[in-house]
N, CA, C and O atoms as a Maestro MAE file, in Angstrom:
{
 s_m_m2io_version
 :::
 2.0.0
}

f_m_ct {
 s_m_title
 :::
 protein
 m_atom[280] {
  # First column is atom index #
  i_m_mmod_type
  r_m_x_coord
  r_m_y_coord
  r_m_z_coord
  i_m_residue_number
  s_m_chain_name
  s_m_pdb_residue_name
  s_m_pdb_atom_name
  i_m_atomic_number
  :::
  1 25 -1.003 -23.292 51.065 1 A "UNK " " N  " 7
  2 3 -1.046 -22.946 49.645 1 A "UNK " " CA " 6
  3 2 0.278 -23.349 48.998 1 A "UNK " " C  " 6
  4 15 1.443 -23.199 49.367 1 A "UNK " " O  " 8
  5 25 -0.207 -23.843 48.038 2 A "UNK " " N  " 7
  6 3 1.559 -24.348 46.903 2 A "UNK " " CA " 6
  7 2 2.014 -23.072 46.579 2 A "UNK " " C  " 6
  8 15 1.320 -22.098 46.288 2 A "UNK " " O  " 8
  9 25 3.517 -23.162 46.665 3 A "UNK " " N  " 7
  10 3 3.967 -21.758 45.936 3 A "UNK " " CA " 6
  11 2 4.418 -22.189 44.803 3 A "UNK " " C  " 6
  12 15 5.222 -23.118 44.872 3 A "UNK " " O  " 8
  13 25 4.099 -21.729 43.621 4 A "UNK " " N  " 7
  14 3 4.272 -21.434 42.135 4 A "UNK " " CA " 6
  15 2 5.164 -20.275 41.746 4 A "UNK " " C  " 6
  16 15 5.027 -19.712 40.660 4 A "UNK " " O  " 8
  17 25 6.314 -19.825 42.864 5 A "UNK " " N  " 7
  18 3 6.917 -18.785 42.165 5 A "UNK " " CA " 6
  19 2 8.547 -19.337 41.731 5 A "UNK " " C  " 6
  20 15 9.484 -18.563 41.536 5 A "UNK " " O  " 8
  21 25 8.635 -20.851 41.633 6 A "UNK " " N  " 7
  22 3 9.819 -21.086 41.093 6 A "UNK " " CA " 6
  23 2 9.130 -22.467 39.352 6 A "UNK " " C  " 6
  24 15 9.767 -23.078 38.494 6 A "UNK " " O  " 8
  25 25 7.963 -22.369 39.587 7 A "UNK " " N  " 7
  26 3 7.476 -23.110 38.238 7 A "UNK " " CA " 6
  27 2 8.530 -22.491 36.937 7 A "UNK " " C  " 6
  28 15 8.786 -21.297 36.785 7 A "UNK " " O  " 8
  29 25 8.908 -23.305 36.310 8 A "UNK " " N  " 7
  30 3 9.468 -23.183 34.949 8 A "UNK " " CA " 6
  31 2 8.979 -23.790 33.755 8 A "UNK " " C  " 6
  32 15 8.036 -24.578 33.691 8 A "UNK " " O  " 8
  33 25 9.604 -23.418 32.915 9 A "UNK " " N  " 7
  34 3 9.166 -23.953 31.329 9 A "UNK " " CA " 6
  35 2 9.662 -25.385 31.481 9 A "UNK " " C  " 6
  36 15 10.802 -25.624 31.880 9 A "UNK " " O  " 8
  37 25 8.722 -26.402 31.131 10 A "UNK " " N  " 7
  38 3 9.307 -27.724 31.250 10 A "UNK " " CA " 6
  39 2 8.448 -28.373 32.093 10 A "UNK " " C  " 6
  40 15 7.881 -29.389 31.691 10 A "UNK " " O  " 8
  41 25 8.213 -27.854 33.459 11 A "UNK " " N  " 7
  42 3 7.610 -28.293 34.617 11 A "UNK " " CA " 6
  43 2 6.920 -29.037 34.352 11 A "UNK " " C  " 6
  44 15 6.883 -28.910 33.128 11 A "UNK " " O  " 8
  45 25 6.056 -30.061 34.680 12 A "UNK " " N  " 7
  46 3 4.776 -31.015 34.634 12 A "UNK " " CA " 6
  47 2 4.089 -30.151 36.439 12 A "UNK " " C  " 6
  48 15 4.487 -29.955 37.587 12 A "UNK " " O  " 8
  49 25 2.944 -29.926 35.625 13 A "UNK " " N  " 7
  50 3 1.824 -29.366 36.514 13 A "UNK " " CA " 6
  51 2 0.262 -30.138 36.415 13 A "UNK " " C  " 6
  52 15 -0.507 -30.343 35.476 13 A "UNK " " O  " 8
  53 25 0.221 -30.461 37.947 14 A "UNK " " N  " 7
  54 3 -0.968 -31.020 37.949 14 A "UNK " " CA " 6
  55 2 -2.065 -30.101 37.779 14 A "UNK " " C  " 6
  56 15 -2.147 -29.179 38.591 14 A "UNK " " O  " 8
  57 25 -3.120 -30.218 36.650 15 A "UNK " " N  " 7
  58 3 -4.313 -29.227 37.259 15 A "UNK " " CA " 6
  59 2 -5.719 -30.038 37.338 15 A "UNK " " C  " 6
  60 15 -6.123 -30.904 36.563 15 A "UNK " " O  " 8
  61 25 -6.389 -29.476 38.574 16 A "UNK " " N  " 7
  62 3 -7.644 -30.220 39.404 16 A "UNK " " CA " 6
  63 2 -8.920 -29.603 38.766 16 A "UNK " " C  " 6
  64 15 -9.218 -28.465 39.130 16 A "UNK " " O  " 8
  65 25 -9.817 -30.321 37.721 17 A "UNK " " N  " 7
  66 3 -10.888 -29.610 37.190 17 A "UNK " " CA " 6
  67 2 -12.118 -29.719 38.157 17 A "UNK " " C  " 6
  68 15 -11.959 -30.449 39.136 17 A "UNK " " O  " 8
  69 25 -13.179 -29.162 38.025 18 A "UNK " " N  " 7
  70 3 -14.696 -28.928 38.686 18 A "UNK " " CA " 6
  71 2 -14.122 -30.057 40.329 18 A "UNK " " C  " 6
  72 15 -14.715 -31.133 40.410 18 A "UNK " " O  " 8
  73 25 -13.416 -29.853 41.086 19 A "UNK " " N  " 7
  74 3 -12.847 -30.473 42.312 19 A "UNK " " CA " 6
  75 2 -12.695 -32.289 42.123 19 A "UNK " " C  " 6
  76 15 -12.648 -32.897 43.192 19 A "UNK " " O  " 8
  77 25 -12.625 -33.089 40.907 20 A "UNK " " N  " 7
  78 3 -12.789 -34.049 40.653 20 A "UNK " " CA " 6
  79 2 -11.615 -34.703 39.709 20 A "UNK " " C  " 6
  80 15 -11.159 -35.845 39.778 20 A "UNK " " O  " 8
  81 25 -11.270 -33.675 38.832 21 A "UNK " " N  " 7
  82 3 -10.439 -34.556 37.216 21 A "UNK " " CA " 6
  83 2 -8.918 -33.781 37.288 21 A "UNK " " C  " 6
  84 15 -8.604 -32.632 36.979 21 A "UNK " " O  " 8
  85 25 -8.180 -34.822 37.786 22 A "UNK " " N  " 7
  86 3 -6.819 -34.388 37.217 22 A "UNK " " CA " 6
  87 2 -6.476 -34.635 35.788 22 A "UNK " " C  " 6
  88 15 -6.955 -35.432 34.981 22 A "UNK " " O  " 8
  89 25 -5.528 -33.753 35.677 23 A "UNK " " N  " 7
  90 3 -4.821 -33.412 34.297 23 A "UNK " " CA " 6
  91 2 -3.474 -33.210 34.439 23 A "UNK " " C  " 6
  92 15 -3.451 -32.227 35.180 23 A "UNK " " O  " 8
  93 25 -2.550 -33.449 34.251 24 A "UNK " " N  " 7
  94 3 -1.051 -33.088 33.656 24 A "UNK " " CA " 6
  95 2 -0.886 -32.337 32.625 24 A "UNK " " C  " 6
  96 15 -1.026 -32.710 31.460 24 A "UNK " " O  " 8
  97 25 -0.637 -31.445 32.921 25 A "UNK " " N  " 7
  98 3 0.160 -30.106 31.658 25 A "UNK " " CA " 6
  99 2 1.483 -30.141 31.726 25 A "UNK " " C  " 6
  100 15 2.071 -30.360 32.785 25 A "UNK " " O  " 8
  101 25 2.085 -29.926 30.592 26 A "UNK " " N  " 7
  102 3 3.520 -29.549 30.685 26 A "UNK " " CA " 6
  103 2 3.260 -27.944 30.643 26 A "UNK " " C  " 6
  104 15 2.273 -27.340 30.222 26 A "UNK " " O  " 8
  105 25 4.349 -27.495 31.160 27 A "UNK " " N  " 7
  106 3 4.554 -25.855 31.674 27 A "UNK " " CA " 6
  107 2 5.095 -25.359 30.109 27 A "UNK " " C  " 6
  108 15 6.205 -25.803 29.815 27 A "UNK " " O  " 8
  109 25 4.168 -24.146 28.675 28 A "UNK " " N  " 7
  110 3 5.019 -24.129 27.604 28 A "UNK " " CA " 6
  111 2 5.439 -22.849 27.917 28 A "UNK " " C  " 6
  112 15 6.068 -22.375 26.970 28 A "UNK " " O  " 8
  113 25 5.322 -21.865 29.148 29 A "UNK " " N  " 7
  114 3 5.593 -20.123 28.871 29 A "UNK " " CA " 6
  115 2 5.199 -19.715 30.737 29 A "UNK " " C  " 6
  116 15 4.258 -20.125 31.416 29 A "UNK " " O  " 8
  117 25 6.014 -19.043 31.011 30 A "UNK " " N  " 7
  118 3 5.825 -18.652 32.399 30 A "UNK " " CA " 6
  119 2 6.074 -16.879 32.343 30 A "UNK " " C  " 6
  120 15 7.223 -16.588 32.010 30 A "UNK " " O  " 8
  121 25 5.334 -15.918 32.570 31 A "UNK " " N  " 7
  122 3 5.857 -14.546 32.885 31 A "UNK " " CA " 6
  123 2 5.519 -14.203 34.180 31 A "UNK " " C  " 6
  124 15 5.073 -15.165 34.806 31 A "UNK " " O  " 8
  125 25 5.596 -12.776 35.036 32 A "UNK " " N  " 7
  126 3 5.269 -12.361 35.955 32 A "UNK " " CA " 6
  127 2 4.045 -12.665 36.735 32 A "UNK " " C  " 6
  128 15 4.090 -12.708 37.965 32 A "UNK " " O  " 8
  129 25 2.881 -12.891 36.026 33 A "UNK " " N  " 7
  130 3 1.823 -12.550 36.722 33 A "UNK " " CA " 6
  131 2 1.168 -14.458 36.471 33 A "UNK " " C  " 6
  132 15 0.784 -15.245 37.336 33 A "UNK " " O  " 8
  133 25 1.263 -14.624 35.140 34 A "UNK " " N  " 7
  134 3 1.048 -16.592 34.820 34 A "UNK " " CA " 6
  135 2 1.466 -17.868 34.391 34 A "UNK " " C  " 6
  136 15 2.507 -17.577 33.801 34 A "UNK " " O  " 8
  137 25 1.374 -18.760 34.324 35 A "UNK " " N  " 7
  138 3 1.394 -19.647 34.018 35 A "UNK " " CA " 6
  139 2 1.276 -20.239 33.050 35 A "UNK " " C  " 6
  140 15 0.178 -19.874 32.632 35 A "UNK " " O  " 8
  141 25 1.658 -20.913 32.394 36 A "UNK " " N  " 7
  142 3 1.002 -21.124 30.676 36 A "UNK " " CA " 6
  143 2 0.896 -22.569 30.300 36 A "UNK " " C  " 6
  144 15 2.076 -22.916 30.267 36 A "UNK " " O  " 8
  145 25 0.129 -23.669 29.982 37 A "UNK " " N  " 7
  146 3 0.342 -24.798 29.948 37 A "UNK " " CA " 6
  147 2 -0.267 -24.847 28.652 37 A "UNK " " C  " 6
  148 15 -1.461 -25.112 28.789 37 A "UNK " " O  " 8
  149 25 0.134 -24.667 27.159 38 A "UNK " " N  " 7
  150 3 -0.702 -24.770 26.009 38 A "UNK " " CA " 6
  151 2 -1.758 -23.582 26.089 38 A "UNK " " C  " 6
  152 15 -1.511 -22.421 26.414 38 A "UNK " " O  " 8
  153 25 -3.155 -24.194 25.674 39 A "UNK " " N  " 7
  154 3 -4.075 -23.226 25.639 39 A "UNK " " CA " 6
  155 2 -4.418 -22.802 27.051 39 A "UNK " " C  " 6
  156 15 -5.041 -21.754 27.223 39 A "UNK " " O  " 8
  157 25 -4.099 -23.451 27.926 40 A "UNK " " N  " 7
  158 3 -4.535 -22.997 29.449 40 A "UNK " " CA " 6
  159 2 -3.634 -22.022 30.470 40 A "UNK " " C  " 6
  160 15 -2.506 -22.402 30.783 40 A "UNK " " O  " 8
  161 25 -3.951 -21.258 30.779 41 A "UNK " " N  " 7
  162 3 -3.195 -20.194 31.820 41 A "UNK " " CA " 6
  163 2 -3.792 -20.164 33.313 41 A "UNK " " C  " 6
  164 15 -4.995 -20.092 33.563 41 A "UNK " " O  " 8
  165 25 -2.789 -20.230 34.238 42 A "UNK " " N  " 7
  166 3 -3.211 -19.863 35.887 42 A "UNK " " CA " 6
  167 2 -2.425 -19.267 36.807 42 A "UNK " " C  " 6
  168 15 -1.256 -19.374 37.178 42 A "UNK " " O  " 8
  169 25 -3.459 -18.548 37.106 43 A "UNK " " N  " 7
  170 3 -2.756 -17.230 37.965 43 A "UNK " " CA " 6
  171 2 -1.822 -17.851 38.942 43 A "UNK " " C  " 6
  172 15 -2.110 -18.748 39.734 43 A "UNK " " O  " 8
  173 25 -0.252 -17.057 38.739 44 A "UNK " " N  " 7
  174 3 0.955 -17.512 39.640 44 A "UNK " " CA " 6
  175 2 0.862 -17.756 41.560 44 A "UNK " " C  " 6
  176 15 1.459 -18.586 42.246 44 A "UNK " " O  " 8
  177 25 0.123 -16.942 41.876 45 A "UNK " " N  " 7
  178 3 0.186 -16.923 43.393 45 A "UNK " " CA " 6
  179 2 -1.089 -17.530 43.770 45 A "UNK " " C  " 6
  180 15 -1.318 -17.788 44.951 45 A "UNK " " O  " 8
  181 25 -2.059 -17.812 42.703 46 A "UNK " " N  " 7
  182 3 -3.267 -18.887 43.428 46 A "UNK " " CA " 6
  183 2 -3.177 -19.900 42.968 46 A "UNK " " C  " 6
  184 15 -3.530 -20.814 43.713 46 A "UNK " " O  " 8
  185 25 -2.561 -20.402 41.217 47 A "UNK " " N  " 7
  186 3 -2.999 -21.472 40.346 47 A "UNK " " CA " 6
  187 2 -3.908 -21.542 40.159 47 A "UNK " " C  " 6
  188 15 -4.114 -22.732 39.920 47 A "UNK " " O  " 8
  189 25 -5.193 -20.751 40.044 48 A "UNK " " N  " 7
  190 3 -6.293 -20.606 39.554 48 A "UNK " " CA " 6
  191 2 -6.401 -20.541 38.509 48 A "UNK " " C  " 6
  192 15 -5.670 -19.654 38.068 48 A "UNK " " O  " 8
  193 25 -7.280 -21.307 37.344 49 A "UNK " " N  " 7
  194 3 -6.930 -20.766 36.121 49 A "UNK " " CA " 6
  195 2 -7.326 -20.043 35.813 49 A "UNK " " C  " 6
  196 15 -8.397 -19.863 36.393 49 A "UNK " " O  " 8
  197 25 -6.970 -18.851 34.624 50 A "UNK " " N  " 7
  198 3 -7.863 -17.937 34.447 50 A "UNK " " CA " 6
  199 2 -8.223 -17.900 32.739 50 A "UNK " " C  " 6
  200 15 -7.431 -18.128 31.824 50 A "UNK " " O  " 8
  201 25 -9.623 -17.549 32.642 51 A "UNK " " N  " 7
  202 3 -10.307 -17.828 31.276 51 A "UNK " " CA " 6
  203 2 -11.094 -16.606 31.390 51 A "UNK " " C  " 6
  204 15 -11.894 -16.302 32.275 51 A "UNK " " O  " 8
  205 25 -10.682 -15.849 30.187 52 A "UNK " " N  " 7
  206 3 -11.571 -14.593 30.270 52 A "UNK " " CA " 6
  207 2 -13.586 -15.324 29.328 52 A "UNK " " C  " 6
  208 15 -14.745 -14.923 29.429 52 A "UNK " " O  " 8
  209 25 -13.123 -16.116 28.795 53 A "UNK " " N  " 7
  210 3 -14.516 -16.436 28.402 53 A "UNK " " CA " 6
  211 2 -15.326 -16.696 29.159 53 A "UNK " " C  " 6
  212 15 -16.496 -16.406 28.911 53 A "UNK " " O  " 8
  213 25 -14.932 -17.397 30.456 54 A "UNK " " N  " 7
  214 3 -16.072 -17.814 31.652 54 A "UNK " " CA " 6
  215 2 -15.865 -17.141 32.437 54 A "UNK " " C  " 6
  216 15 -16.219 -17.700 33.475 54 A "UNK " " O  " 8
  217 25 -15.378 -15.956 32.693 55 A "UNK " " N  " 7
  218 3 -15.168 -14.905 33.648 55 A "UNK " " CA " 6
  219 2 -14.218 -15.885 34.872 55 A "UNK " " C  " 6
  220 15 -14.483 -15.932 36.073 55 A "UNK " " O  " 8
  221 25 -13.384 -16.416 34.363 56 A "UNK " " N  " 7
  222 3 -12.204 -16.891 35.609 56 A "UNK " " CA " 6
  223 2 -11.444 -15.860 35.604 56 A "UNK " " C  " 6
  224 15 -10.943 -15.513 34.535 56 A "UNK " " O  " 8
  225 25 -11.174 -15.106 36.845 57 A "UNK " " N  " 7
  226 3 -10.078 -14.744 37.038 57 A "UNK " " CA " 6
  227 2 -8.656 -15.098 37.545 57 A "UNK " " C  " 6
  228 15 -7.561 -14.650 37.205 57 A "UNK " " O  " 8
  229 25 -8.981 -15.987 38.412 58 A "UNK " " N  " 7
  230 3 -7.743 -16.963 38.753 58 A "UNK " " CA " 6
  231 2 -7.547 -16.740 40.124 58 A "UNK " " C  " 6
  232 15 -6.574 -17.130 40.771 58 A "UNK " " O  " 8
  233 25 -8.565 -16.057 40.573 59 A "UNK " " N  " 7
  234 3 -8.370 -15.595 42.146 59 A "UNK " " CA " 6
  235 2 -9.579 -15.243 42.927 59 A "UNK " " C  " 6
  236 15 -9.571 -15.185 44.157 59 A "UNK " " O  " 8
  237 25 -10.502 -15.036 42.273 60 A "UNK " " N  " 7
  238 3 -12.092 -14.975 42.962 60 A "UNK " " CA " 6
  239 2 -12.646 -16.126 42.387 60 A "UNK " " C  " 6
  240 15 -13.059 -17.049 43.089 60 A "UNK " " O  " 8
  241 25 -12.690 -16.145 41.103 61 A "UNK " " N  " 7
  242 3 -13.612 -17.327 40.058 61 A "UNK " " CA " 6
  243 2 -12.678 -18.052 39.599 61 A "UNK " " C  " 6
  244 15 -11.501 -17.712 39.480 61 A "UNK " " O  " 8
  245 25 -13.355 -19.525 39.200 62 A "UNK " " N  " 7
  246 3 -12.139 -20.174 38.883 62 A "UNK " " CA " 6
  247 2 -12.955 -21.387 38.841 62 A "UNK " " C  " 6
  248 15 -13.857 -21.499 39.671 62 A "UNK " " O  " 8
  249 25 -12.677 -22.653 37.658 63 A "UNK " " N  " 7
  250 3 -13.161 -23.799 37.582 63 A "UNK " " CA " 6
  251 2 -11.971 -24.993 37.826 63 A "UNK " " C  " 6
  252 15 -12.224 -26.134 38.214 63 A "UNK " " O  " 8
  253 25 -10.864 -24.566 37.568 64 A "UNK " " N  " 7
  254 3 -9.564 -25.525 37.954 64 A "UNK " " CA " 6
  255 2 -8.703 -24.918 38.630 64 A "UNK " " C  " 6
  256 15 -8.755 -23.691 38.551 64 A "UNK " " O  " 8
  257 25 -7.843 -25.403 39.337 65 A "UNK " " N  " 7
  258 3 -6.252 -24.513 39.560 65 A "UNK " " CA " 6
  259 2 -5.573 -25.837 39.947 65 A "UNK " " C  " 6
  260 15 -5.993 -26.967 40.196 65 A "UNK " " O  " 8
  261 25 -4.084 -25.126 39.890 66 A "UNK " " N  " 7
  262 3 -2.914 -25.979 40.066 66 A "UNK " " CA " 6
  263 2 -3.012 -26.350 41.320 66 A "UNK " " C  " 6
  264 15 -3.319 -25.471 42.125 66 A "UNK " " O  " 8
  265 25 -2.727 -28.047 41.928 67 A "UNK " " N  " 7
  266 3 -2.226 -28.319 43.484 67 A "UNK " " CA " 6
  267 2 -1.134 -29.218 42.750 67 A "UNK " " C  " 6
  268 15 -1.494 -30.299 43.216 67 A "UNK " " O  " 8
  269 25 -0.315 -29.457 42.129 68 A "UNK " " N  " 7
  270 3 1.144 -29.828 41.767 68 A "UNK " " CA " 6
  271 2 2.126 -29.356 41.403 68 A "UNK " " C  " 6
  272 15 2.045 -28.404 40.626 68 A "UNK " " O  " 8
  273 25 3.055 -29.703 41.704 69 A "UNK " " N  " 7
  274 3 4.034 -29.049 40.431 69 A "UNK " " CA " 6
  275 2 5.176 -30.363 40.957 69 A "UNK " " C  " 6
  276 15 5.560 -30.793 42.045 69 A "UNK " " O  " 8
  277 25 5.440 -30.692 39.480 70 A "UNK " " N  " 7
  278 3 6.521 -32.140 39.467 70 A "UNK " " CA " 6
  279 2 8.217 -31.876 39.367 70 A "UNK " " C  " 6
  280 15 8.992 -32.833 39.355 70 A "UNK " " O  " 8
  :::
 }
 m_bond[279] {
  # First column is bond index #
  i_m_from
  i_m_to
  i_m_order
  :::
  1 1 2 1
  2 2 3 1
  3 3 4 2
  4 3 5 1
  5 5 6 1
  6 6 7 1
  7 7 8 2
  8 7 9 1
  9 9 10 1
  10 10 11 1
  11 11 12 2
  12 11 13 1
  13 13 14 1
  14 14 15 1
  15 15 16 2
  16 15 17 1
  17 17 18 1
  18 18 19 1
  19 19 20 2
  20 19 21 1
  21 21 22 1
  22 22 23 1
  23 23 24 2
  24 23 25 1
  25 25 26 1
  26 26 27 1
  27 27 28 2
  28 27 29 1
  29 29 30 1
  30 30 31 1
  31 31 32 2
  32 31 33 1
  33 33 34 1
  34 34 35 1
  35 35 36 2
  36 35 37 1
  37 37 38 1
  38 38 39 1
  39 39 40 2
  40 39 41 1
  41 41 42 1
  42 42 43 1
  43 43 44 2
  44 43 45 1
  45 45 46 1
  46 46 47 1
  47 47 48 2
  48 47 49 1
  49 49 50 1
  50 50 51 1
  51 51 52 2
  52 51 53 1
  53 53 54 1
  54 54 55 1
  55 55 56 2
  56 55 57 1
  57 57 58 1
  58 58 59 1
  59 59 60 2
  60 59 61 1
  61 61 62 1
  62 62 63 1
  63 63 64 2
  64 63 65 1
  65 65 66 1
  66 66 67 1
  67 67 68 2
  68 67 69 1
  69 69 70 1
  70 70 71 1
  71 71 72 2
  72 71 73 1
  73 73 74 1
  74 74 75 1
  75 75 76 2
  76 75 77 1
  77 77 78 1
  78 78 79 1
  79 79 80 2
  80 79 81 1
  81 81 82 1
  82 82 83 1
  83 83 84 2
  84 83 85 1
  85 85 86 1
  86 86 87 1
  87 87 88 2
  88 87 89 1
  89 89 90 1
  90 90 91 1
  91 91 92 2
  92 91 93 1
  93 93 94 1
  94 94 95 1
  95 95 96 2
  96 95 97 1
  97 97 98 1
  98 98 99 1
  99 99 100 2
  100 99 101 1
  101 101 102 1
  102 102 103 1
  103 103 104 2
  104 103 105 1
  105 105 106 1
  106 106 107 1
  107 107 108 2
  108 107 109 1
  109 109 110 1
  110 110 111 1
  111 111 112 2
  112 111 113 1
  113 113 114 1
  114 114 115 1
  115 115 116 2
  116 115 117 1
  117 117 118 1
  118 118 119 1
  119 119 120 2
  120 119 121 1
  121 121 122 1
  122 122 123 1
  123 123 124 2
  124 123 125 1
  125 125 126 1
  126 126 127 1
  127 127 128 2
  128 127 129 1
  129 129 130 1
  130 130 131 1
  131 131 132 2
  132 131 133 1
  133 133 134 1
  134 134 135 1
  135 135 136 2
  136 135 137 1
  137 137 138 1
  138 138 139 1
  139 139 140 2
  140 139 141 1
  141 141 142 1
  142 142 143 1
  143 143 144 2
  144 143 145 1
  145 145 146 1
  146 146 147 1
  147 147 148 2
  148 147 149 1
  149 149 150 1
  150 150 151 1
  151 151 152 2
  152 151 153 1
  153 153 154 1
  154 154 155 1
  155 155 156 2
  156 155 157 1
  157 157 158 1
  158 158 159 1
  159 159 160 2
  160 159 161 1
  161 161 162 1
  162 162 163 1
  163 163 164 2
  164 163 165 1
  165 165 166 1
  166 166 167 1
  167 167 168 2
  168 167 169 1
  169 169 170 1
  170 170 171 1
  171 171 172 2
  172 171 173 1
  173 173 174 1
  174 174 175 1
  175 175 176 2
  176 175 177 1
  177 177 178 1
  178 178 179 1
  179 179 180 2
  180 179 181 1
  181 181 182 1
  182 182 183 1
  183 183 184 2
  184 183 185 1
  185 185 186 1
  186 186 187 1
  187 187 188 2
  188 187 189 1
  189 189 190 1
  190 190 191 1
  191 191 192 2
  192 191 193 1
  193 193 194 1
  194 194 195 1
  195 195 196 2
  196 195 197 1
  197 197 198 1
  198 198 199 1
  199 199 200 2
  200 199 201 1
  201 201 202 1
  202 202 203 1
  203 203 204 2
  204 203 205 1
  205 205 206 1
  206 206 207 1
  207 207 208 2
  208 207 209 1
  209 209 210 1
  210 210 211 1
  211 211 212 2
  212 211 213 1
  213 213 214 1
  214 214 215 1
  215 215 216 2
  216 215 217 1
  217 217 218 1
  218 218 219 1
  219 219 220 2
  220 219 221 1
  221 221 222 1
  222 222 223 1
  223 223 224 2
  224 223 225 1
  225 225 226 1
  226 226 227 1
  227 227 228 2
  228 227 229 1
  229 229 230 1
  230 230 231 1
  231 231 232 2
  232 231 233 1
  233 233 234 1
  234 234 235 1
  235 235 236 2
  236 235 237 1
  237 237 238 1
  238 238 239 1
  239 239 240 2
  240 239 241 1
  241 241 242 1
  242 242 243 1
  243 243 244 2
  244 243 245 1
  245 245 246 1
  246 246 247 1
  247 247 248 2
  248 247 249 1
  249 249 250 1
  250 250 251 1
  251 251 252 2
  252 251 253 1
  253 253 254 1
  254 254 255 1
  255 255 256 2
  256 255 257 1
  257 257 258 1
  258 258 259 1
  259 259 260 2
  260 259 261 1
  261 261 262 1
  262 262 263 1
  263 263 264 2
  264 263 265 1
  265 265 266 1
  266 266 267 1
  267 267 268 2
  268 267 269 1
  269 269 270 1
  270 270 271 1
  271 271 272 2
  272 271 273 1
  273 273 274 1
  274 274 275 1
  275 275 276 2
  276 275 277 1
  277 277 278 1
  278 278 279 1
  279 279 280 2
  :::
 }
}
């Protein structure tokens, strides 16, 4: 598992959609528990993203998560 507990504001983060589509985010907001790349957030210790509209939590459910960090 990648560890995401030194990600910062700035970072370039890869995120992996439906196991197929990379994306590059820049990192705009990091607190305790996520991640923040613009409109998208993922949970710190899985990179899961989490979307309360599709019931992602970022750690059971989940349609993308982070495997980079640049």
């Amino acid at each position: 598992m990648i560890d995401f507990s030194n990600v910062k504001v700035g970072d370039i983060v890869t995120r992996l959609l439906a196991g197929a589509v990379q994306m590059k985010l820049r990192v705009s907001k990091v607190d305790e528990d996520l991640i923040y790349c613009g409109d998208w957030k993922f949970y710190r210790t899985t990179g899961g993203e989490v979307d309360e509209d599709l019931g992602w939590d970022g750690i059971t459910y989940t349609g993308s998560y982070l495997i980079h960090v640049e």
